[in-house]
Structures are given as structure tokens and as C-alpha cells.
C-alpha positions as CSV (number, residue, x, y, z in Angstrom):
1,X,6.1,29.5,-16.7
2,X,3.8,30.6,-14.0
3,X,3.5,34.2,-13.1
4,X,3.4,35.2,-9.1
5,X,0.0,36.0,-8.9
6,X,-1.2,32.4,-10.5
7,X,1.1,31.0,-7.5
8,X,-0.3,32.9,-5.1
9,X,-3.8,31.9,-6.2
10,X,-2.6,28.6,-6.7
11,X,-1.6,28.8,-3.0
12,X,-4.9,30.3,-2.1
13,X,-7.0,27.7,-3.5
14,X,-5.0,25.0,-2.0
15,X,-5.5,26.6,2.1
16,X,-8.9,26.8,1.2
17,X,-9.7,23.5,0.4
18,X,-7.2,22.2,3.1
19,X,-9.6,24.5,5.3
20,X,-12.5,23.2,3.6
21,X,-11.0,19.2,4.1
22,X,-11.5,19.4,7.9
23,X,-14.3,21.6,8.1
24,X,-16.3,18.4,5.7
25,X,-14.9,16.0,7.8
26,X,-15.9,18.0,11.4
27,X,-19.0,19.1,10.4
28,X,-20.5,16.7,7.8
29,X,-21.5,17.9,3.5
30,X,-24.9,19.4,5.2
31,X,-23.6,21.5,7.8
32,X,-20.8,23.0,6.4
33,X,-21.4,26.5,4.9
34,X,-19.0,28.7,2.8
35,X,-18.6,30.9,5.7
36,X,-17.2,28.5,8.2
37,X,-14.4,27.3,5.4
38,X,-13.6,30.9,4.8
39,X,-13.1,30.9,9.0
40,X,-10.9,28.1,9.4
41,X,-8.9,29.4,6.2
42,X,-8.6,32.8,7.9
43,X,-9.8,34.6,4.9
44,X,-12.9,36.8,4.8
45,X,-16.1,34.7,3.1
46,X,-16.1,37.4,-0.2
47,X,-12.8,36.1,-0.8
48,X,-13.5,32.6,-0.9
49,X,-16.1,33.7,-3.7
50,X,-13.1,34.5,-5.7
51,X,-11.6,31.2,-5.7
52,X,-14.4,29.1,-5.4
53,X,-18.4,30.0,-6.5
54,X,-19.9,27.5,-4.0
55,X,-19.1,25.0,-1.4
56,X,-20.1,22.1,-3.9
57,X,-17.6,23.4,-6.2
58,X,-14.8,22.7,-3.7
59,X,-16.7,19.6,-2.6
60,X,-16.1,18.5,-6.0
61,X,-12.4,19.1,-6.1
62,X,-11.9,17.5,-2.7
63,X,-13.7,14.3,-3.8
64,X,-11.8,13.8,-6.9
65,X,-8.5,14.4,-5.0
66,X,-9.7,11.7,-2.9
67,X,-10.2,9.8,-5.2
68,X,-7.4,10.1,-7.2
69,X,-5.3,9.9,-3.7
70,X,-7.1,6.4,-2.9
71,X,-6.1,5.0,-6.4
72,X,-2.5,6.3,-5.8
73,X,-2.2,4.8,-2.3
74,X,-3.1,1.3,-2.6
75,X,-1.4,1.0,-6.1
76,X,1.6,1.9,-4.0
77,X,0.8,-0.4,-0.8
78,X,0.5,-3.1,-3.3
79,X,3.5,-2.3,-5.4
80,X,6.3,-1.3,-2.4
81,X,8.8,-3.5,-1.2
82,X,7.9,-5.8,2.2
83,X,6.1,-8.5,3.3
84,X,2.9,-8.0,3.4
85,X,2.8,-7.3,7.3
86,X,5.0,-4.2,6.6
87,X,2.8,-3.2,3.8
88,X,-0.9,-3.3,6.0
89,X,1.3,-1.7,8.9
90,X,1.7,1.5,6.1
91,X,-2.1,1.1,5.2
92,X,-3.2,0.9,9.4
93,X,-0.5,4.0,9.7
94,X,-2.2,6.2,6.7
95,X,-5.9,5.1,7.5
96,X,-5.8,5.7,11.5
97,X,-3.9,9.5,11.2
98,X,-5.5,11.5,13.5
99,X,-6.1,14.1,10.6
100,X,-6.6,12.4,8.0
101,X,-10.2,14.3,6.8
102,X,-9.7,12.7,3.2
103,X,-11.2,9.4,3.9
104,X,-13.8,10.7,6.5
105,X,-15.1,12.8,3.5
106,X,-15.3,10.0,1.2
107,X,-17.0,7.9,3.8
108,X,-19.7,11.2,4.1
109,X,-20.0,11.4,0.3
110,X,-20.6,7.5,0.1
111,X,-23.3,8.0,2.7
112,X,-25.3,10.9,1.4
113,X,-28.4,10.9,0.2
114,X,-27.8,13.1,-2.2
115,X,-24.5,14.9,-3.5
116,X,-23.7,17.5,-6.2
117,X,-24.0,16.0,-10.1
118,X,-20.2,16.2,-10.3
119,X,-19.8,14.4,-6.9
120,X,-22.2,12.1,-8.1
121,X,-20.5,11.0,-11.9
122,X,-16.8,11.4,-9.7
123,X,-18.5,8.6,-7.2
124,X,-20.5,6.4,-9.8
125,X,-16.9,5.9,-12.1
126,X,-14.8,5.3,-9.0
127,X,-15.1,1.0,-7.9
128,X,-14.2,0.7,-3.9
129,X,-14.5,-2.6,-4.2
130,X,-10.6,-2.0,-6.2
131,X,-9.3,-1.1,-2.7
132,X,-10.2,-5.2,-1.4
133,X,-9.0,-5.8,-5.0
134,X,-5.9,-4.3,-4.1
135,X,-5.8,-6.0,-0.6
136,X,-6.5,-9.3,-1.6
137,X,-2.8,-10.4,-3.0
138,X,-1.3,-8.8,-0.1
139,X,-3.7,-11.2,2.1
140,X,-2.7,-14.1,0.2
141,X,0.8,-14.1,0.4
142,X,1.2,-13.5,3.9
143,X,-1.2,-16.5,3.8
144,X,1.3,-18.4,1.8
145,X,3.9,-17.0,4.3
146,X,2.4,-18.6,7.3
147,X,2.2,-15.1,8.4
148,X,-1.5,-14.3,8.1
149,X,-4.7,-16.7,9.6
150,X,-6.1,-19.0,6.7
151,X,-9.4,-18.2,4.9
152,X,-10.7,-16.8,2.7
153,X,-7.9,-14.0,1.2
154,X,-10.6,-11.4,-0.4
155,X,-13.5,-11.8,2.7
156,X,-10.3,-11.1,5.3
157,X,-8.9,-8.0,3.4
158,X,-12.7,-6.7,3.2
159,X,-12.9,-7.2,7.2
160,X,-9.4,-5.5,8.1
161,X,-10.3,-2.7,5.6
162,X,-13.7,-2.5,7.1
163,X,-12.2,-2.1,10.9
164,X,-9.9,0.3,9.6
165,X,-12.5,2.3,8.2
166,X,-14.8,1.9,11.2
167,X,-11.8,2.9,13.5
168,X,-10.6,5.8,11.5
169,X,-14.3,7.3,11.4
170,X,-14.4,7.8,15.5
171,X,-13.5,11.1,16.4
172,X,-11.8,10.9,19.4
173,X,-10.8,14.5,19.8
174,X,-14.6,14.7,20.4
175,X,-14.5,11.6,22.9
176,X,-11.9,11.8,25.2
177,X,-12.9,8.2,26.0
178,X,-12.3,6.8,22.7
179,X,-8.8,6.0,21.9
180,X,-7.4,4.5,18.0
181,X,-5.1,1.7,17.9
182,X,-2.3,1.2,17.0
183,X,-1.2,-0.2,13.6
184,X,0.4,-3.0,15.1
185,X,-2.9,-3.7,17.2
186,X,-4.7,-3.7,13.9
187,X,-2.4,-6.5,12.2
188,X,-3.2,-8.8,14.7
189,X,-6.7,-9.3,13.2
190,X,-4.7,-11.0,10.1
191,X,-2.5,-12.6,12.1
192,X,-1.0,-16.2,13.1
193,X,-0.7,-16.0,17.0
């Protein structure tokens, strides 16, 4: 059983990696320091020291959340009841939330030069060519549907992913100009029309 003050630290390190989530994804794995993460947590910088020794520390943690939050997801997309529409309408829905810092950190990490040893081994295990693995059946039936355009299944879940991704990585709090789509705007890549 856990005492109060391991839930409250619990607690603790939890706001400061959500703080540290969107700070990652606004400002990039080079630009964010310790001190702006202890800002948006609204804690004082000595006491992120006592939940965290460094930024790469919670860098670490974030990316193997991410991780583990990926595998869990798309196990689930593939897994849940619907046709496949329904199920790549849940995937547009999760991908293209306006907060959703998890995948616009993995997309930084991916792109680094160079990232912690941790982030590094947590990266090299982790296949995201799984994710079009995942896709690919979903693609297929709604092929075998008549739902979906024909081709080839794994090359068209790749593309929708890659929009997705592409979509989900403009900011457009920044660019008042830039507006996301909608899920249902997204399906009609796949689509029979």
C-alpha cells in the first residue's frame, strides 16, 4: 500500500512530465531547458531537481511512454469492433488532437541527430514500421469491403499514416492560417468516391 507522500510525489512527477510533454513538443529536445518545464509546471526549478536530475532523464521517461502508448493504441485500433472506416476515423481522431505532444515528440526524437543513450536503446528496440504493420489488415478489408480504393494495402496505409503525421506535426496555434482536417476529410484519401 502506498503511503501519501509516495502519491503526492507520484502526482508530482506526473505534472512535471505532462509540463515537460508540451514544453518538448513547443520548443523542440534542444531548446527546452529544465527551467522552462519547471515554469509551465508551476513549480520552482530546485524542485524539479528533486523529482527529476536532468531534462534527459524525463526525456527518457516521456519517450518510453510514447512508446509504450503507440504499441497500445494501434493494438487496440486493430483489435476494436468496426469496419475499418470506423477504426481509421479513431486513428485520424487520436493523431490530429490539437494537444496531442506525444507523437510530436516522437517525430523530434526520430529526427535528432543525436539523443540521450537511453532515448537511443528505447528508439533502436522500438520498429515503426509495426504501426503500417498494424494498418495494413485494416486497409485490406475495407479493400475487400469495396469500401477503400484498390492497391496496394501496405503502400496506402503507409501514405494515410504519413499524412496523418505530416498534418498532426503543423502547429496551427502558431499559424492562424493553418487549419487540421477533419477525420472524416482524412478518410477520404482511402476512400471509394
Amino acid at each position: 500500500m502506498s503511503t501519501d507522500s509516495e502519491h503526492i510525489r507520484d502526482e508530482r512527477r506526473e505534472q512535471i512530465k505532462k509540463a515537460a510533454l508540451k514544453v518538448f513538443a513547443q520548443y523542440g529536445l534542444i531548446g527546452t531547458k529544465m527551467s522552462m518545464i519547471a515554469k509551465e509546471a508551476k513549480i520552482s526549478d530546485g524542485l524539479s531537481y528533486r523529482y527529476f536530475k536532468s531534462k534527459d532523464e524525463i526525456l527518457t521517461e516521456l519517450v518510453q511512454s510514447a512508446v509504450d502508448g503507440s504499441n497500445e493504441a494501434f493494438a487496440f485500433i486493430g483489435s476494436m469492433p468496426g469496419t475499418p472506416v470506423e477504426k481509421l476515423r479513431v486513428l485520424a481522431q487520436e493523431i490530429l488532437q490539437e494537444d496531442n505532444h506525444s507523437f510530436i515528440l516522437m517525430q523530434q526524437v526520430f529526427a535528432a541527430r543525436e539523443v540521450p543513450a537511453e532515448v537511443a536503446r528505447i528508439i533502436a528496440d522500438y520498429d515503426p514500421m509495426s504501426i503500417i504493420g498494424a494498418l495494413t489488415p485494416i486497409v485490406a478489408e475495407g479493400q475487400k469491403n469495396g469500401q477503400f480504393i484498390e492497391g496496394d494495402a501496405r503502400e496506402l496505409a503507409n501514405w494515410y499514416l504519413t499524412a496523418l503525421v505530416g498534418l498532426m506535426n503543423v502547429n496551427t496555434s502558431e499559424y492562424e492560417f493553418y487549419s487540421r482536417p477533419t477525420p472524416e476529410f482524412m478518410l477520404r484519401l482511402l476512400l471509394k468516391h
